[in-house]
C-alpha positions as CSV (number, residue, x, y, z in Angstrom):
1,X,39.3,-25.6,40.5
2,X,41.9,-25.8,43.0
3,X,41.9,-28.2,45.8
4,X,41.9,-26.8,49.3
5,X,43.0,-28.4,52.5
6,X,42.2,-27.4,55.6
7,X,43.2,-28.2,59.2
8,X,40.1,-29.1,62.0
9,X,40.2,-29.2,65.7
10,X,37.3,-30.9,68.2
11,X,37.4,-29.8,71.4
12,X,34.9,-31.5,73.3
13,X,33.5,-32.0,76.8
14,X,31.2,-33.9,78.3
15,X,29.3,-34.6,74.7
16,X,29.5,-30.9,73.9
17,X,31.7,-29.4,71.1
18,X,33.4,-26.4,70.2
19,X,32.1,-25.1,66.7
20,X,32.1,-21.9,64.6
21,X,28.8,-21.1,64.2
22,X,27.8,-18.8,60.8
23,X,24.4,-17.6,59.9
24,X,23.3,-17.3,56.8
25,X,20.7,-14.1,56.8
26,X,19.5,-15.4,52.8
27,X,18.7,-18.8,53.2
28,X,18.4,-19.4,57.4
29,X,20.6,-22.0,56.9
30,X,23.7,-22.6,60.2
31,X,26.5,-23.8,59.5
32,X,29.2,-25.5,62.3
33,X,32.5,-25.9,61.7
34,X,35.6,-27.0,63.7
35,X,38.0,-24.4,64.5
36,X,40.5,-24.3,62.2
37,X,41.6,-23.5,59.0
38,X,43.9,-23.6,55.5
39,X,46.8,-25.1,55.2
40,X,49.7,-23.0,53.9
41,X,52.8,-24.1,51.3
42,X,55.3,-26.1,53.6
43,X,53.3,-26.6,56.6
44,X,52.5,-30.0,58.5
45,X,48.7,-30.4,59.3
46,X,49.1,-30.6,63.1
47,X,51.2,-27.1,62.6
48,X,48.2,-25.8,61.0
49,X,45.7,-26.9,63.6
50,X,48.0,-25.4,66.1
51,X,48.3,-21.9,64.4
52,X,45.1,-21.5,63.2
53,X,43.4,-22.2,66.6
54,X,45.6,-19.6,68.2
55,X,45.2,-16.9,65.1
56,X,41.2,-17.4,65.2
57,X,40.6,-17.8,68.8
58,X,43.7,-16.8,70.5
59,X,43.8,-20.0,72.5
60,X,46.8,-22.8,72.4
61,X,46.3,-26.2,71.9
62,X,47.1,-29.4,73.9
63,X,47.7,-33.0,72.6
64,X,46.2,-32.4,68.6
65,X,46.2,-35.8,68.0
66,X,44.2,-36.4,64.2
67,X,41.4,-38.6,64.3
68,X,40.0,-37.8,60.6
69,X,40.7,-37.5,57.2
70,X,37.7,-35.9,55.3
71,X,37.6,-35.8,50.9
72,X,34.9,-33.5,50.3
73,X,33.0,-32.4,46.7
74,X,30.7,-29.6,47.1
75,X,28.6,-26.7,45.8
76,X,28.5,-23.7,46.7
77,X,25.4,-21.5,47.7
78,X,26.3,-18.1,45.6
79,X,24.0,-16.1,47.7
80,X,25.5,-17.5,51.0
81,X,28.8,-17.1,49.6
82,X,28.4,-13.3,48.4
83,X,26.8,-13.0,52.3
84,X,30.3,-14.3,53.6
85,X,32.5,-12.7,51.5
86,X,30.6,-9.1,51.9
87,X,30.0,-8.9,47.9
88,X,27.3,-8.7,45.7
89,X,25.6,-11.6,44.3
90,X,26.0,-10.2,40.7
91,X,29.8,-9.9,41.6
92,X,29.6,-13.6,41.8
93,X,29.7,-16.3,38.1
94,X,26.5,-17.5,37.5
95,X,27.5,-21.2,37.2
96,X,27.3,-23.1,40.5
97,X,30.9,-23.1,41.9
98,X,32.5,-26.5,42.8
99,X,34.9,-27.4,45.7
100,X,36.8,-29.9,46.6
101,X,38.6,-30.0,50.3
102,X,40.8,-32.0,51.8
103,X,40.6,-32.1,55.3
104,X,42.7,-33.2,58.7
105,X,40.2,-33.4,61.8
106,X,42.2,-33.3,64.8
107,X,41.3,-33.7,68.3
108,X,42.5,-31.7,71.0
109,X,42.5,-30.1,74.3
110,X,41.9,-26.3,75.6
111,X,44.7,-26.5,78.6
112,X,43.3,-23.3,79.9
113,X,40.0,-24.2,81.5
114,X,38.4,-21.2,81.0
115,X,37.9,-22.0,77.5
116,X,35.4,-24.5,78.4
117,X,33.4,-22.4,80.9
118,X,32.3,-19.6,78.5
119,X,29.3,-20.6,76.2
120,X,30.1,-18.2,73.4
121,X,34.0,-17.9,72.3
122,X,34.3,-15.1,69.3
123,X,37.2,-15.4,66.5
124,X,38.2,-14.2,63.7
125,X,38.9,-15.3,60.2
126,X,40.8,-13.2,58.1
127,X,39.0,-9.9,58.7
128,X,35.6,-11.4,59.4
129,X,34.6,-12.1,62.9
130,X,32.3,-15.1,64.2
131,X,31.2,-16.8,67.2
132,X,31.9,-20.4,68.5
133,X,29.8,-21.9,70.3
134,X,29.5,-25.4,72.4
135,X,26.7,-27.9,70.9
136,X,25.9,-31.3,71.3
137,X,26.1,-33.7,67.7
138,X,22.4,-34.2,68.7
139,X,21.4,-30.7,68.8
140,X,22.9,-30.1,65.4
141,X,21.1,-33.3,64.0
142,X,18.2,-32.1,65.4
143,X,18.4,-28.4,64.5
144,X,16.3,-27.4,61.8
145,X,18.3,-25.9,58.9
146,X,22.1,-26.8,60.6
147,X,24.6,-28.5,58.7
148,X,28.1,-29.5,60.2
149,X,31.0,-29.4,57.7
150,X,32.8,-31.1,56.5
151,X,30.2,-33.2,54.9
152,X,30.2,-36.4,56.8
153,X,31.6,-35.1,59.9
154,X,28.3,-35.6,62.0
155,X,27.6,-39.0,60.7
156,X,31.2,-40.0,61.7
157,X,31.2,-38.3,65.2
158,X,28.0,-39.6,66.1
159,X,28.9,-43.5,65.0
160,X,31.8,-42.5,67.3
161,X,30.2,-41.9,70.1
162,X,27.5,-45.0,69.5
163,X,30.6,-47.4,68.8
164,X,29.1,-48.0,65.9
165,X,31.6,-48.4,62.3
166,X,30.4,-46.0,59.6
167,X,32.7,-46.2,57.0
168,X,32.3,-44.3,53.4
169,X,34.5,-44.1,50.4
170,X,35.6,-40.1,51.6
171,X,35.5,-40.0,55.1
172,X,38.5,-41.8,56.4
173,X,39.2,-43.0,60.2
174,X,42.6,-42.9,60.9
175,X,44.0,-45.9,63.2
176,X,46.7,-45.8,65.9
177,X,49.7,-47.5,64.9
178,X,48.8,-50.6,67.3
179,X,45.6,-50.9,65.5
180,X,47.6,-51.1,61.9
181,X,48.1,-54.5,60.4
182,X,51.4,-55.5,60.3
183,X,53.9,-55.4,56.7
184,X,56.0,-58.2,57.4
């Protein structure tokens, strides 16, 4: 098992954010994700943001600034993976596949406003096409079936916007450097 790390960007406004959606057709489960992706050999995380936002959505990015660091131990769904990957189920081990992720949330800015006027966005990733689309946290935590990933992300965003602390042993807030105690 290899340990992938991937590279997130919010864009939000006025309590709305930016999310891939996916559909899965075997369970009705939905899915949101950041925009965003893997990190490649050699490459700084706000380089990643920065790239993968323009290769998935064709849009540049203003002021990334990261606001998350997210450890993250899953499972995977073998029927919703197969669905993603456009494979057979049987193509797929029978064990349940583990994953572990490592991932920079960063927060940034669509400097071109007319990313924030259109209610669907489409992009690609890889070869496989999906929408983004703009949803409240509470929408999603309301939404039967919907899961935002990361794990963790929605519990942290939503403390966020509450003021509130939530703090967990993989989900990892990272503080400005006035906020950091001092060394000396």
């Amino acid at each position: 098992m290899n340990i992938r790390i991937s590279c997130l960007c919010l864009f939000e406004q006025a309590g709305r954010y930016l999310f891939q959606e996916t559909i899965y057709a075997s369970s009705g489960r939905i899915m949101y994700r950041p925009i965003g992706g893997t990190m490649e050999y050699g490459e700084q995380s706000v380089d990643t943001v920065v790239r993968e936002v323009q290769e998935e959505i064709g849009a540049m990015i203003g002021q990334p600034t990261l606001r998350y660091i997210i450890e993250n131990h899953y499972e995977t769904n073998r029927q919703e993976v197969a669905e993603m990957n456009g494979v057979m189920v049987e193509e797929l081990p029978e064990q349940p596949q583990h994953g572990h992720d490592l991932a920079f949330i960063y927060e940034g800015t669509l400097p071109d406003q007319q990313w924030y006027e259109r209610e669907v966005i489409e992009g690609i990733e890889g070869e496989v096409t999906y929408r983004s689309v703009w949803k409240t946290l509470e929408e999603i935590e309301h939404q039967q079936h919907a899961l935002l990933v990361p794990n963790g992300l929605l519990e942290l965003l939503l403390a966020d916007t509450k003021g509130e602390h939530y703090r967990s042993f993989v989900h990892h807030r990272v503080q400005s450097s006035h906020s950091m105690p001092s060394l000396g």
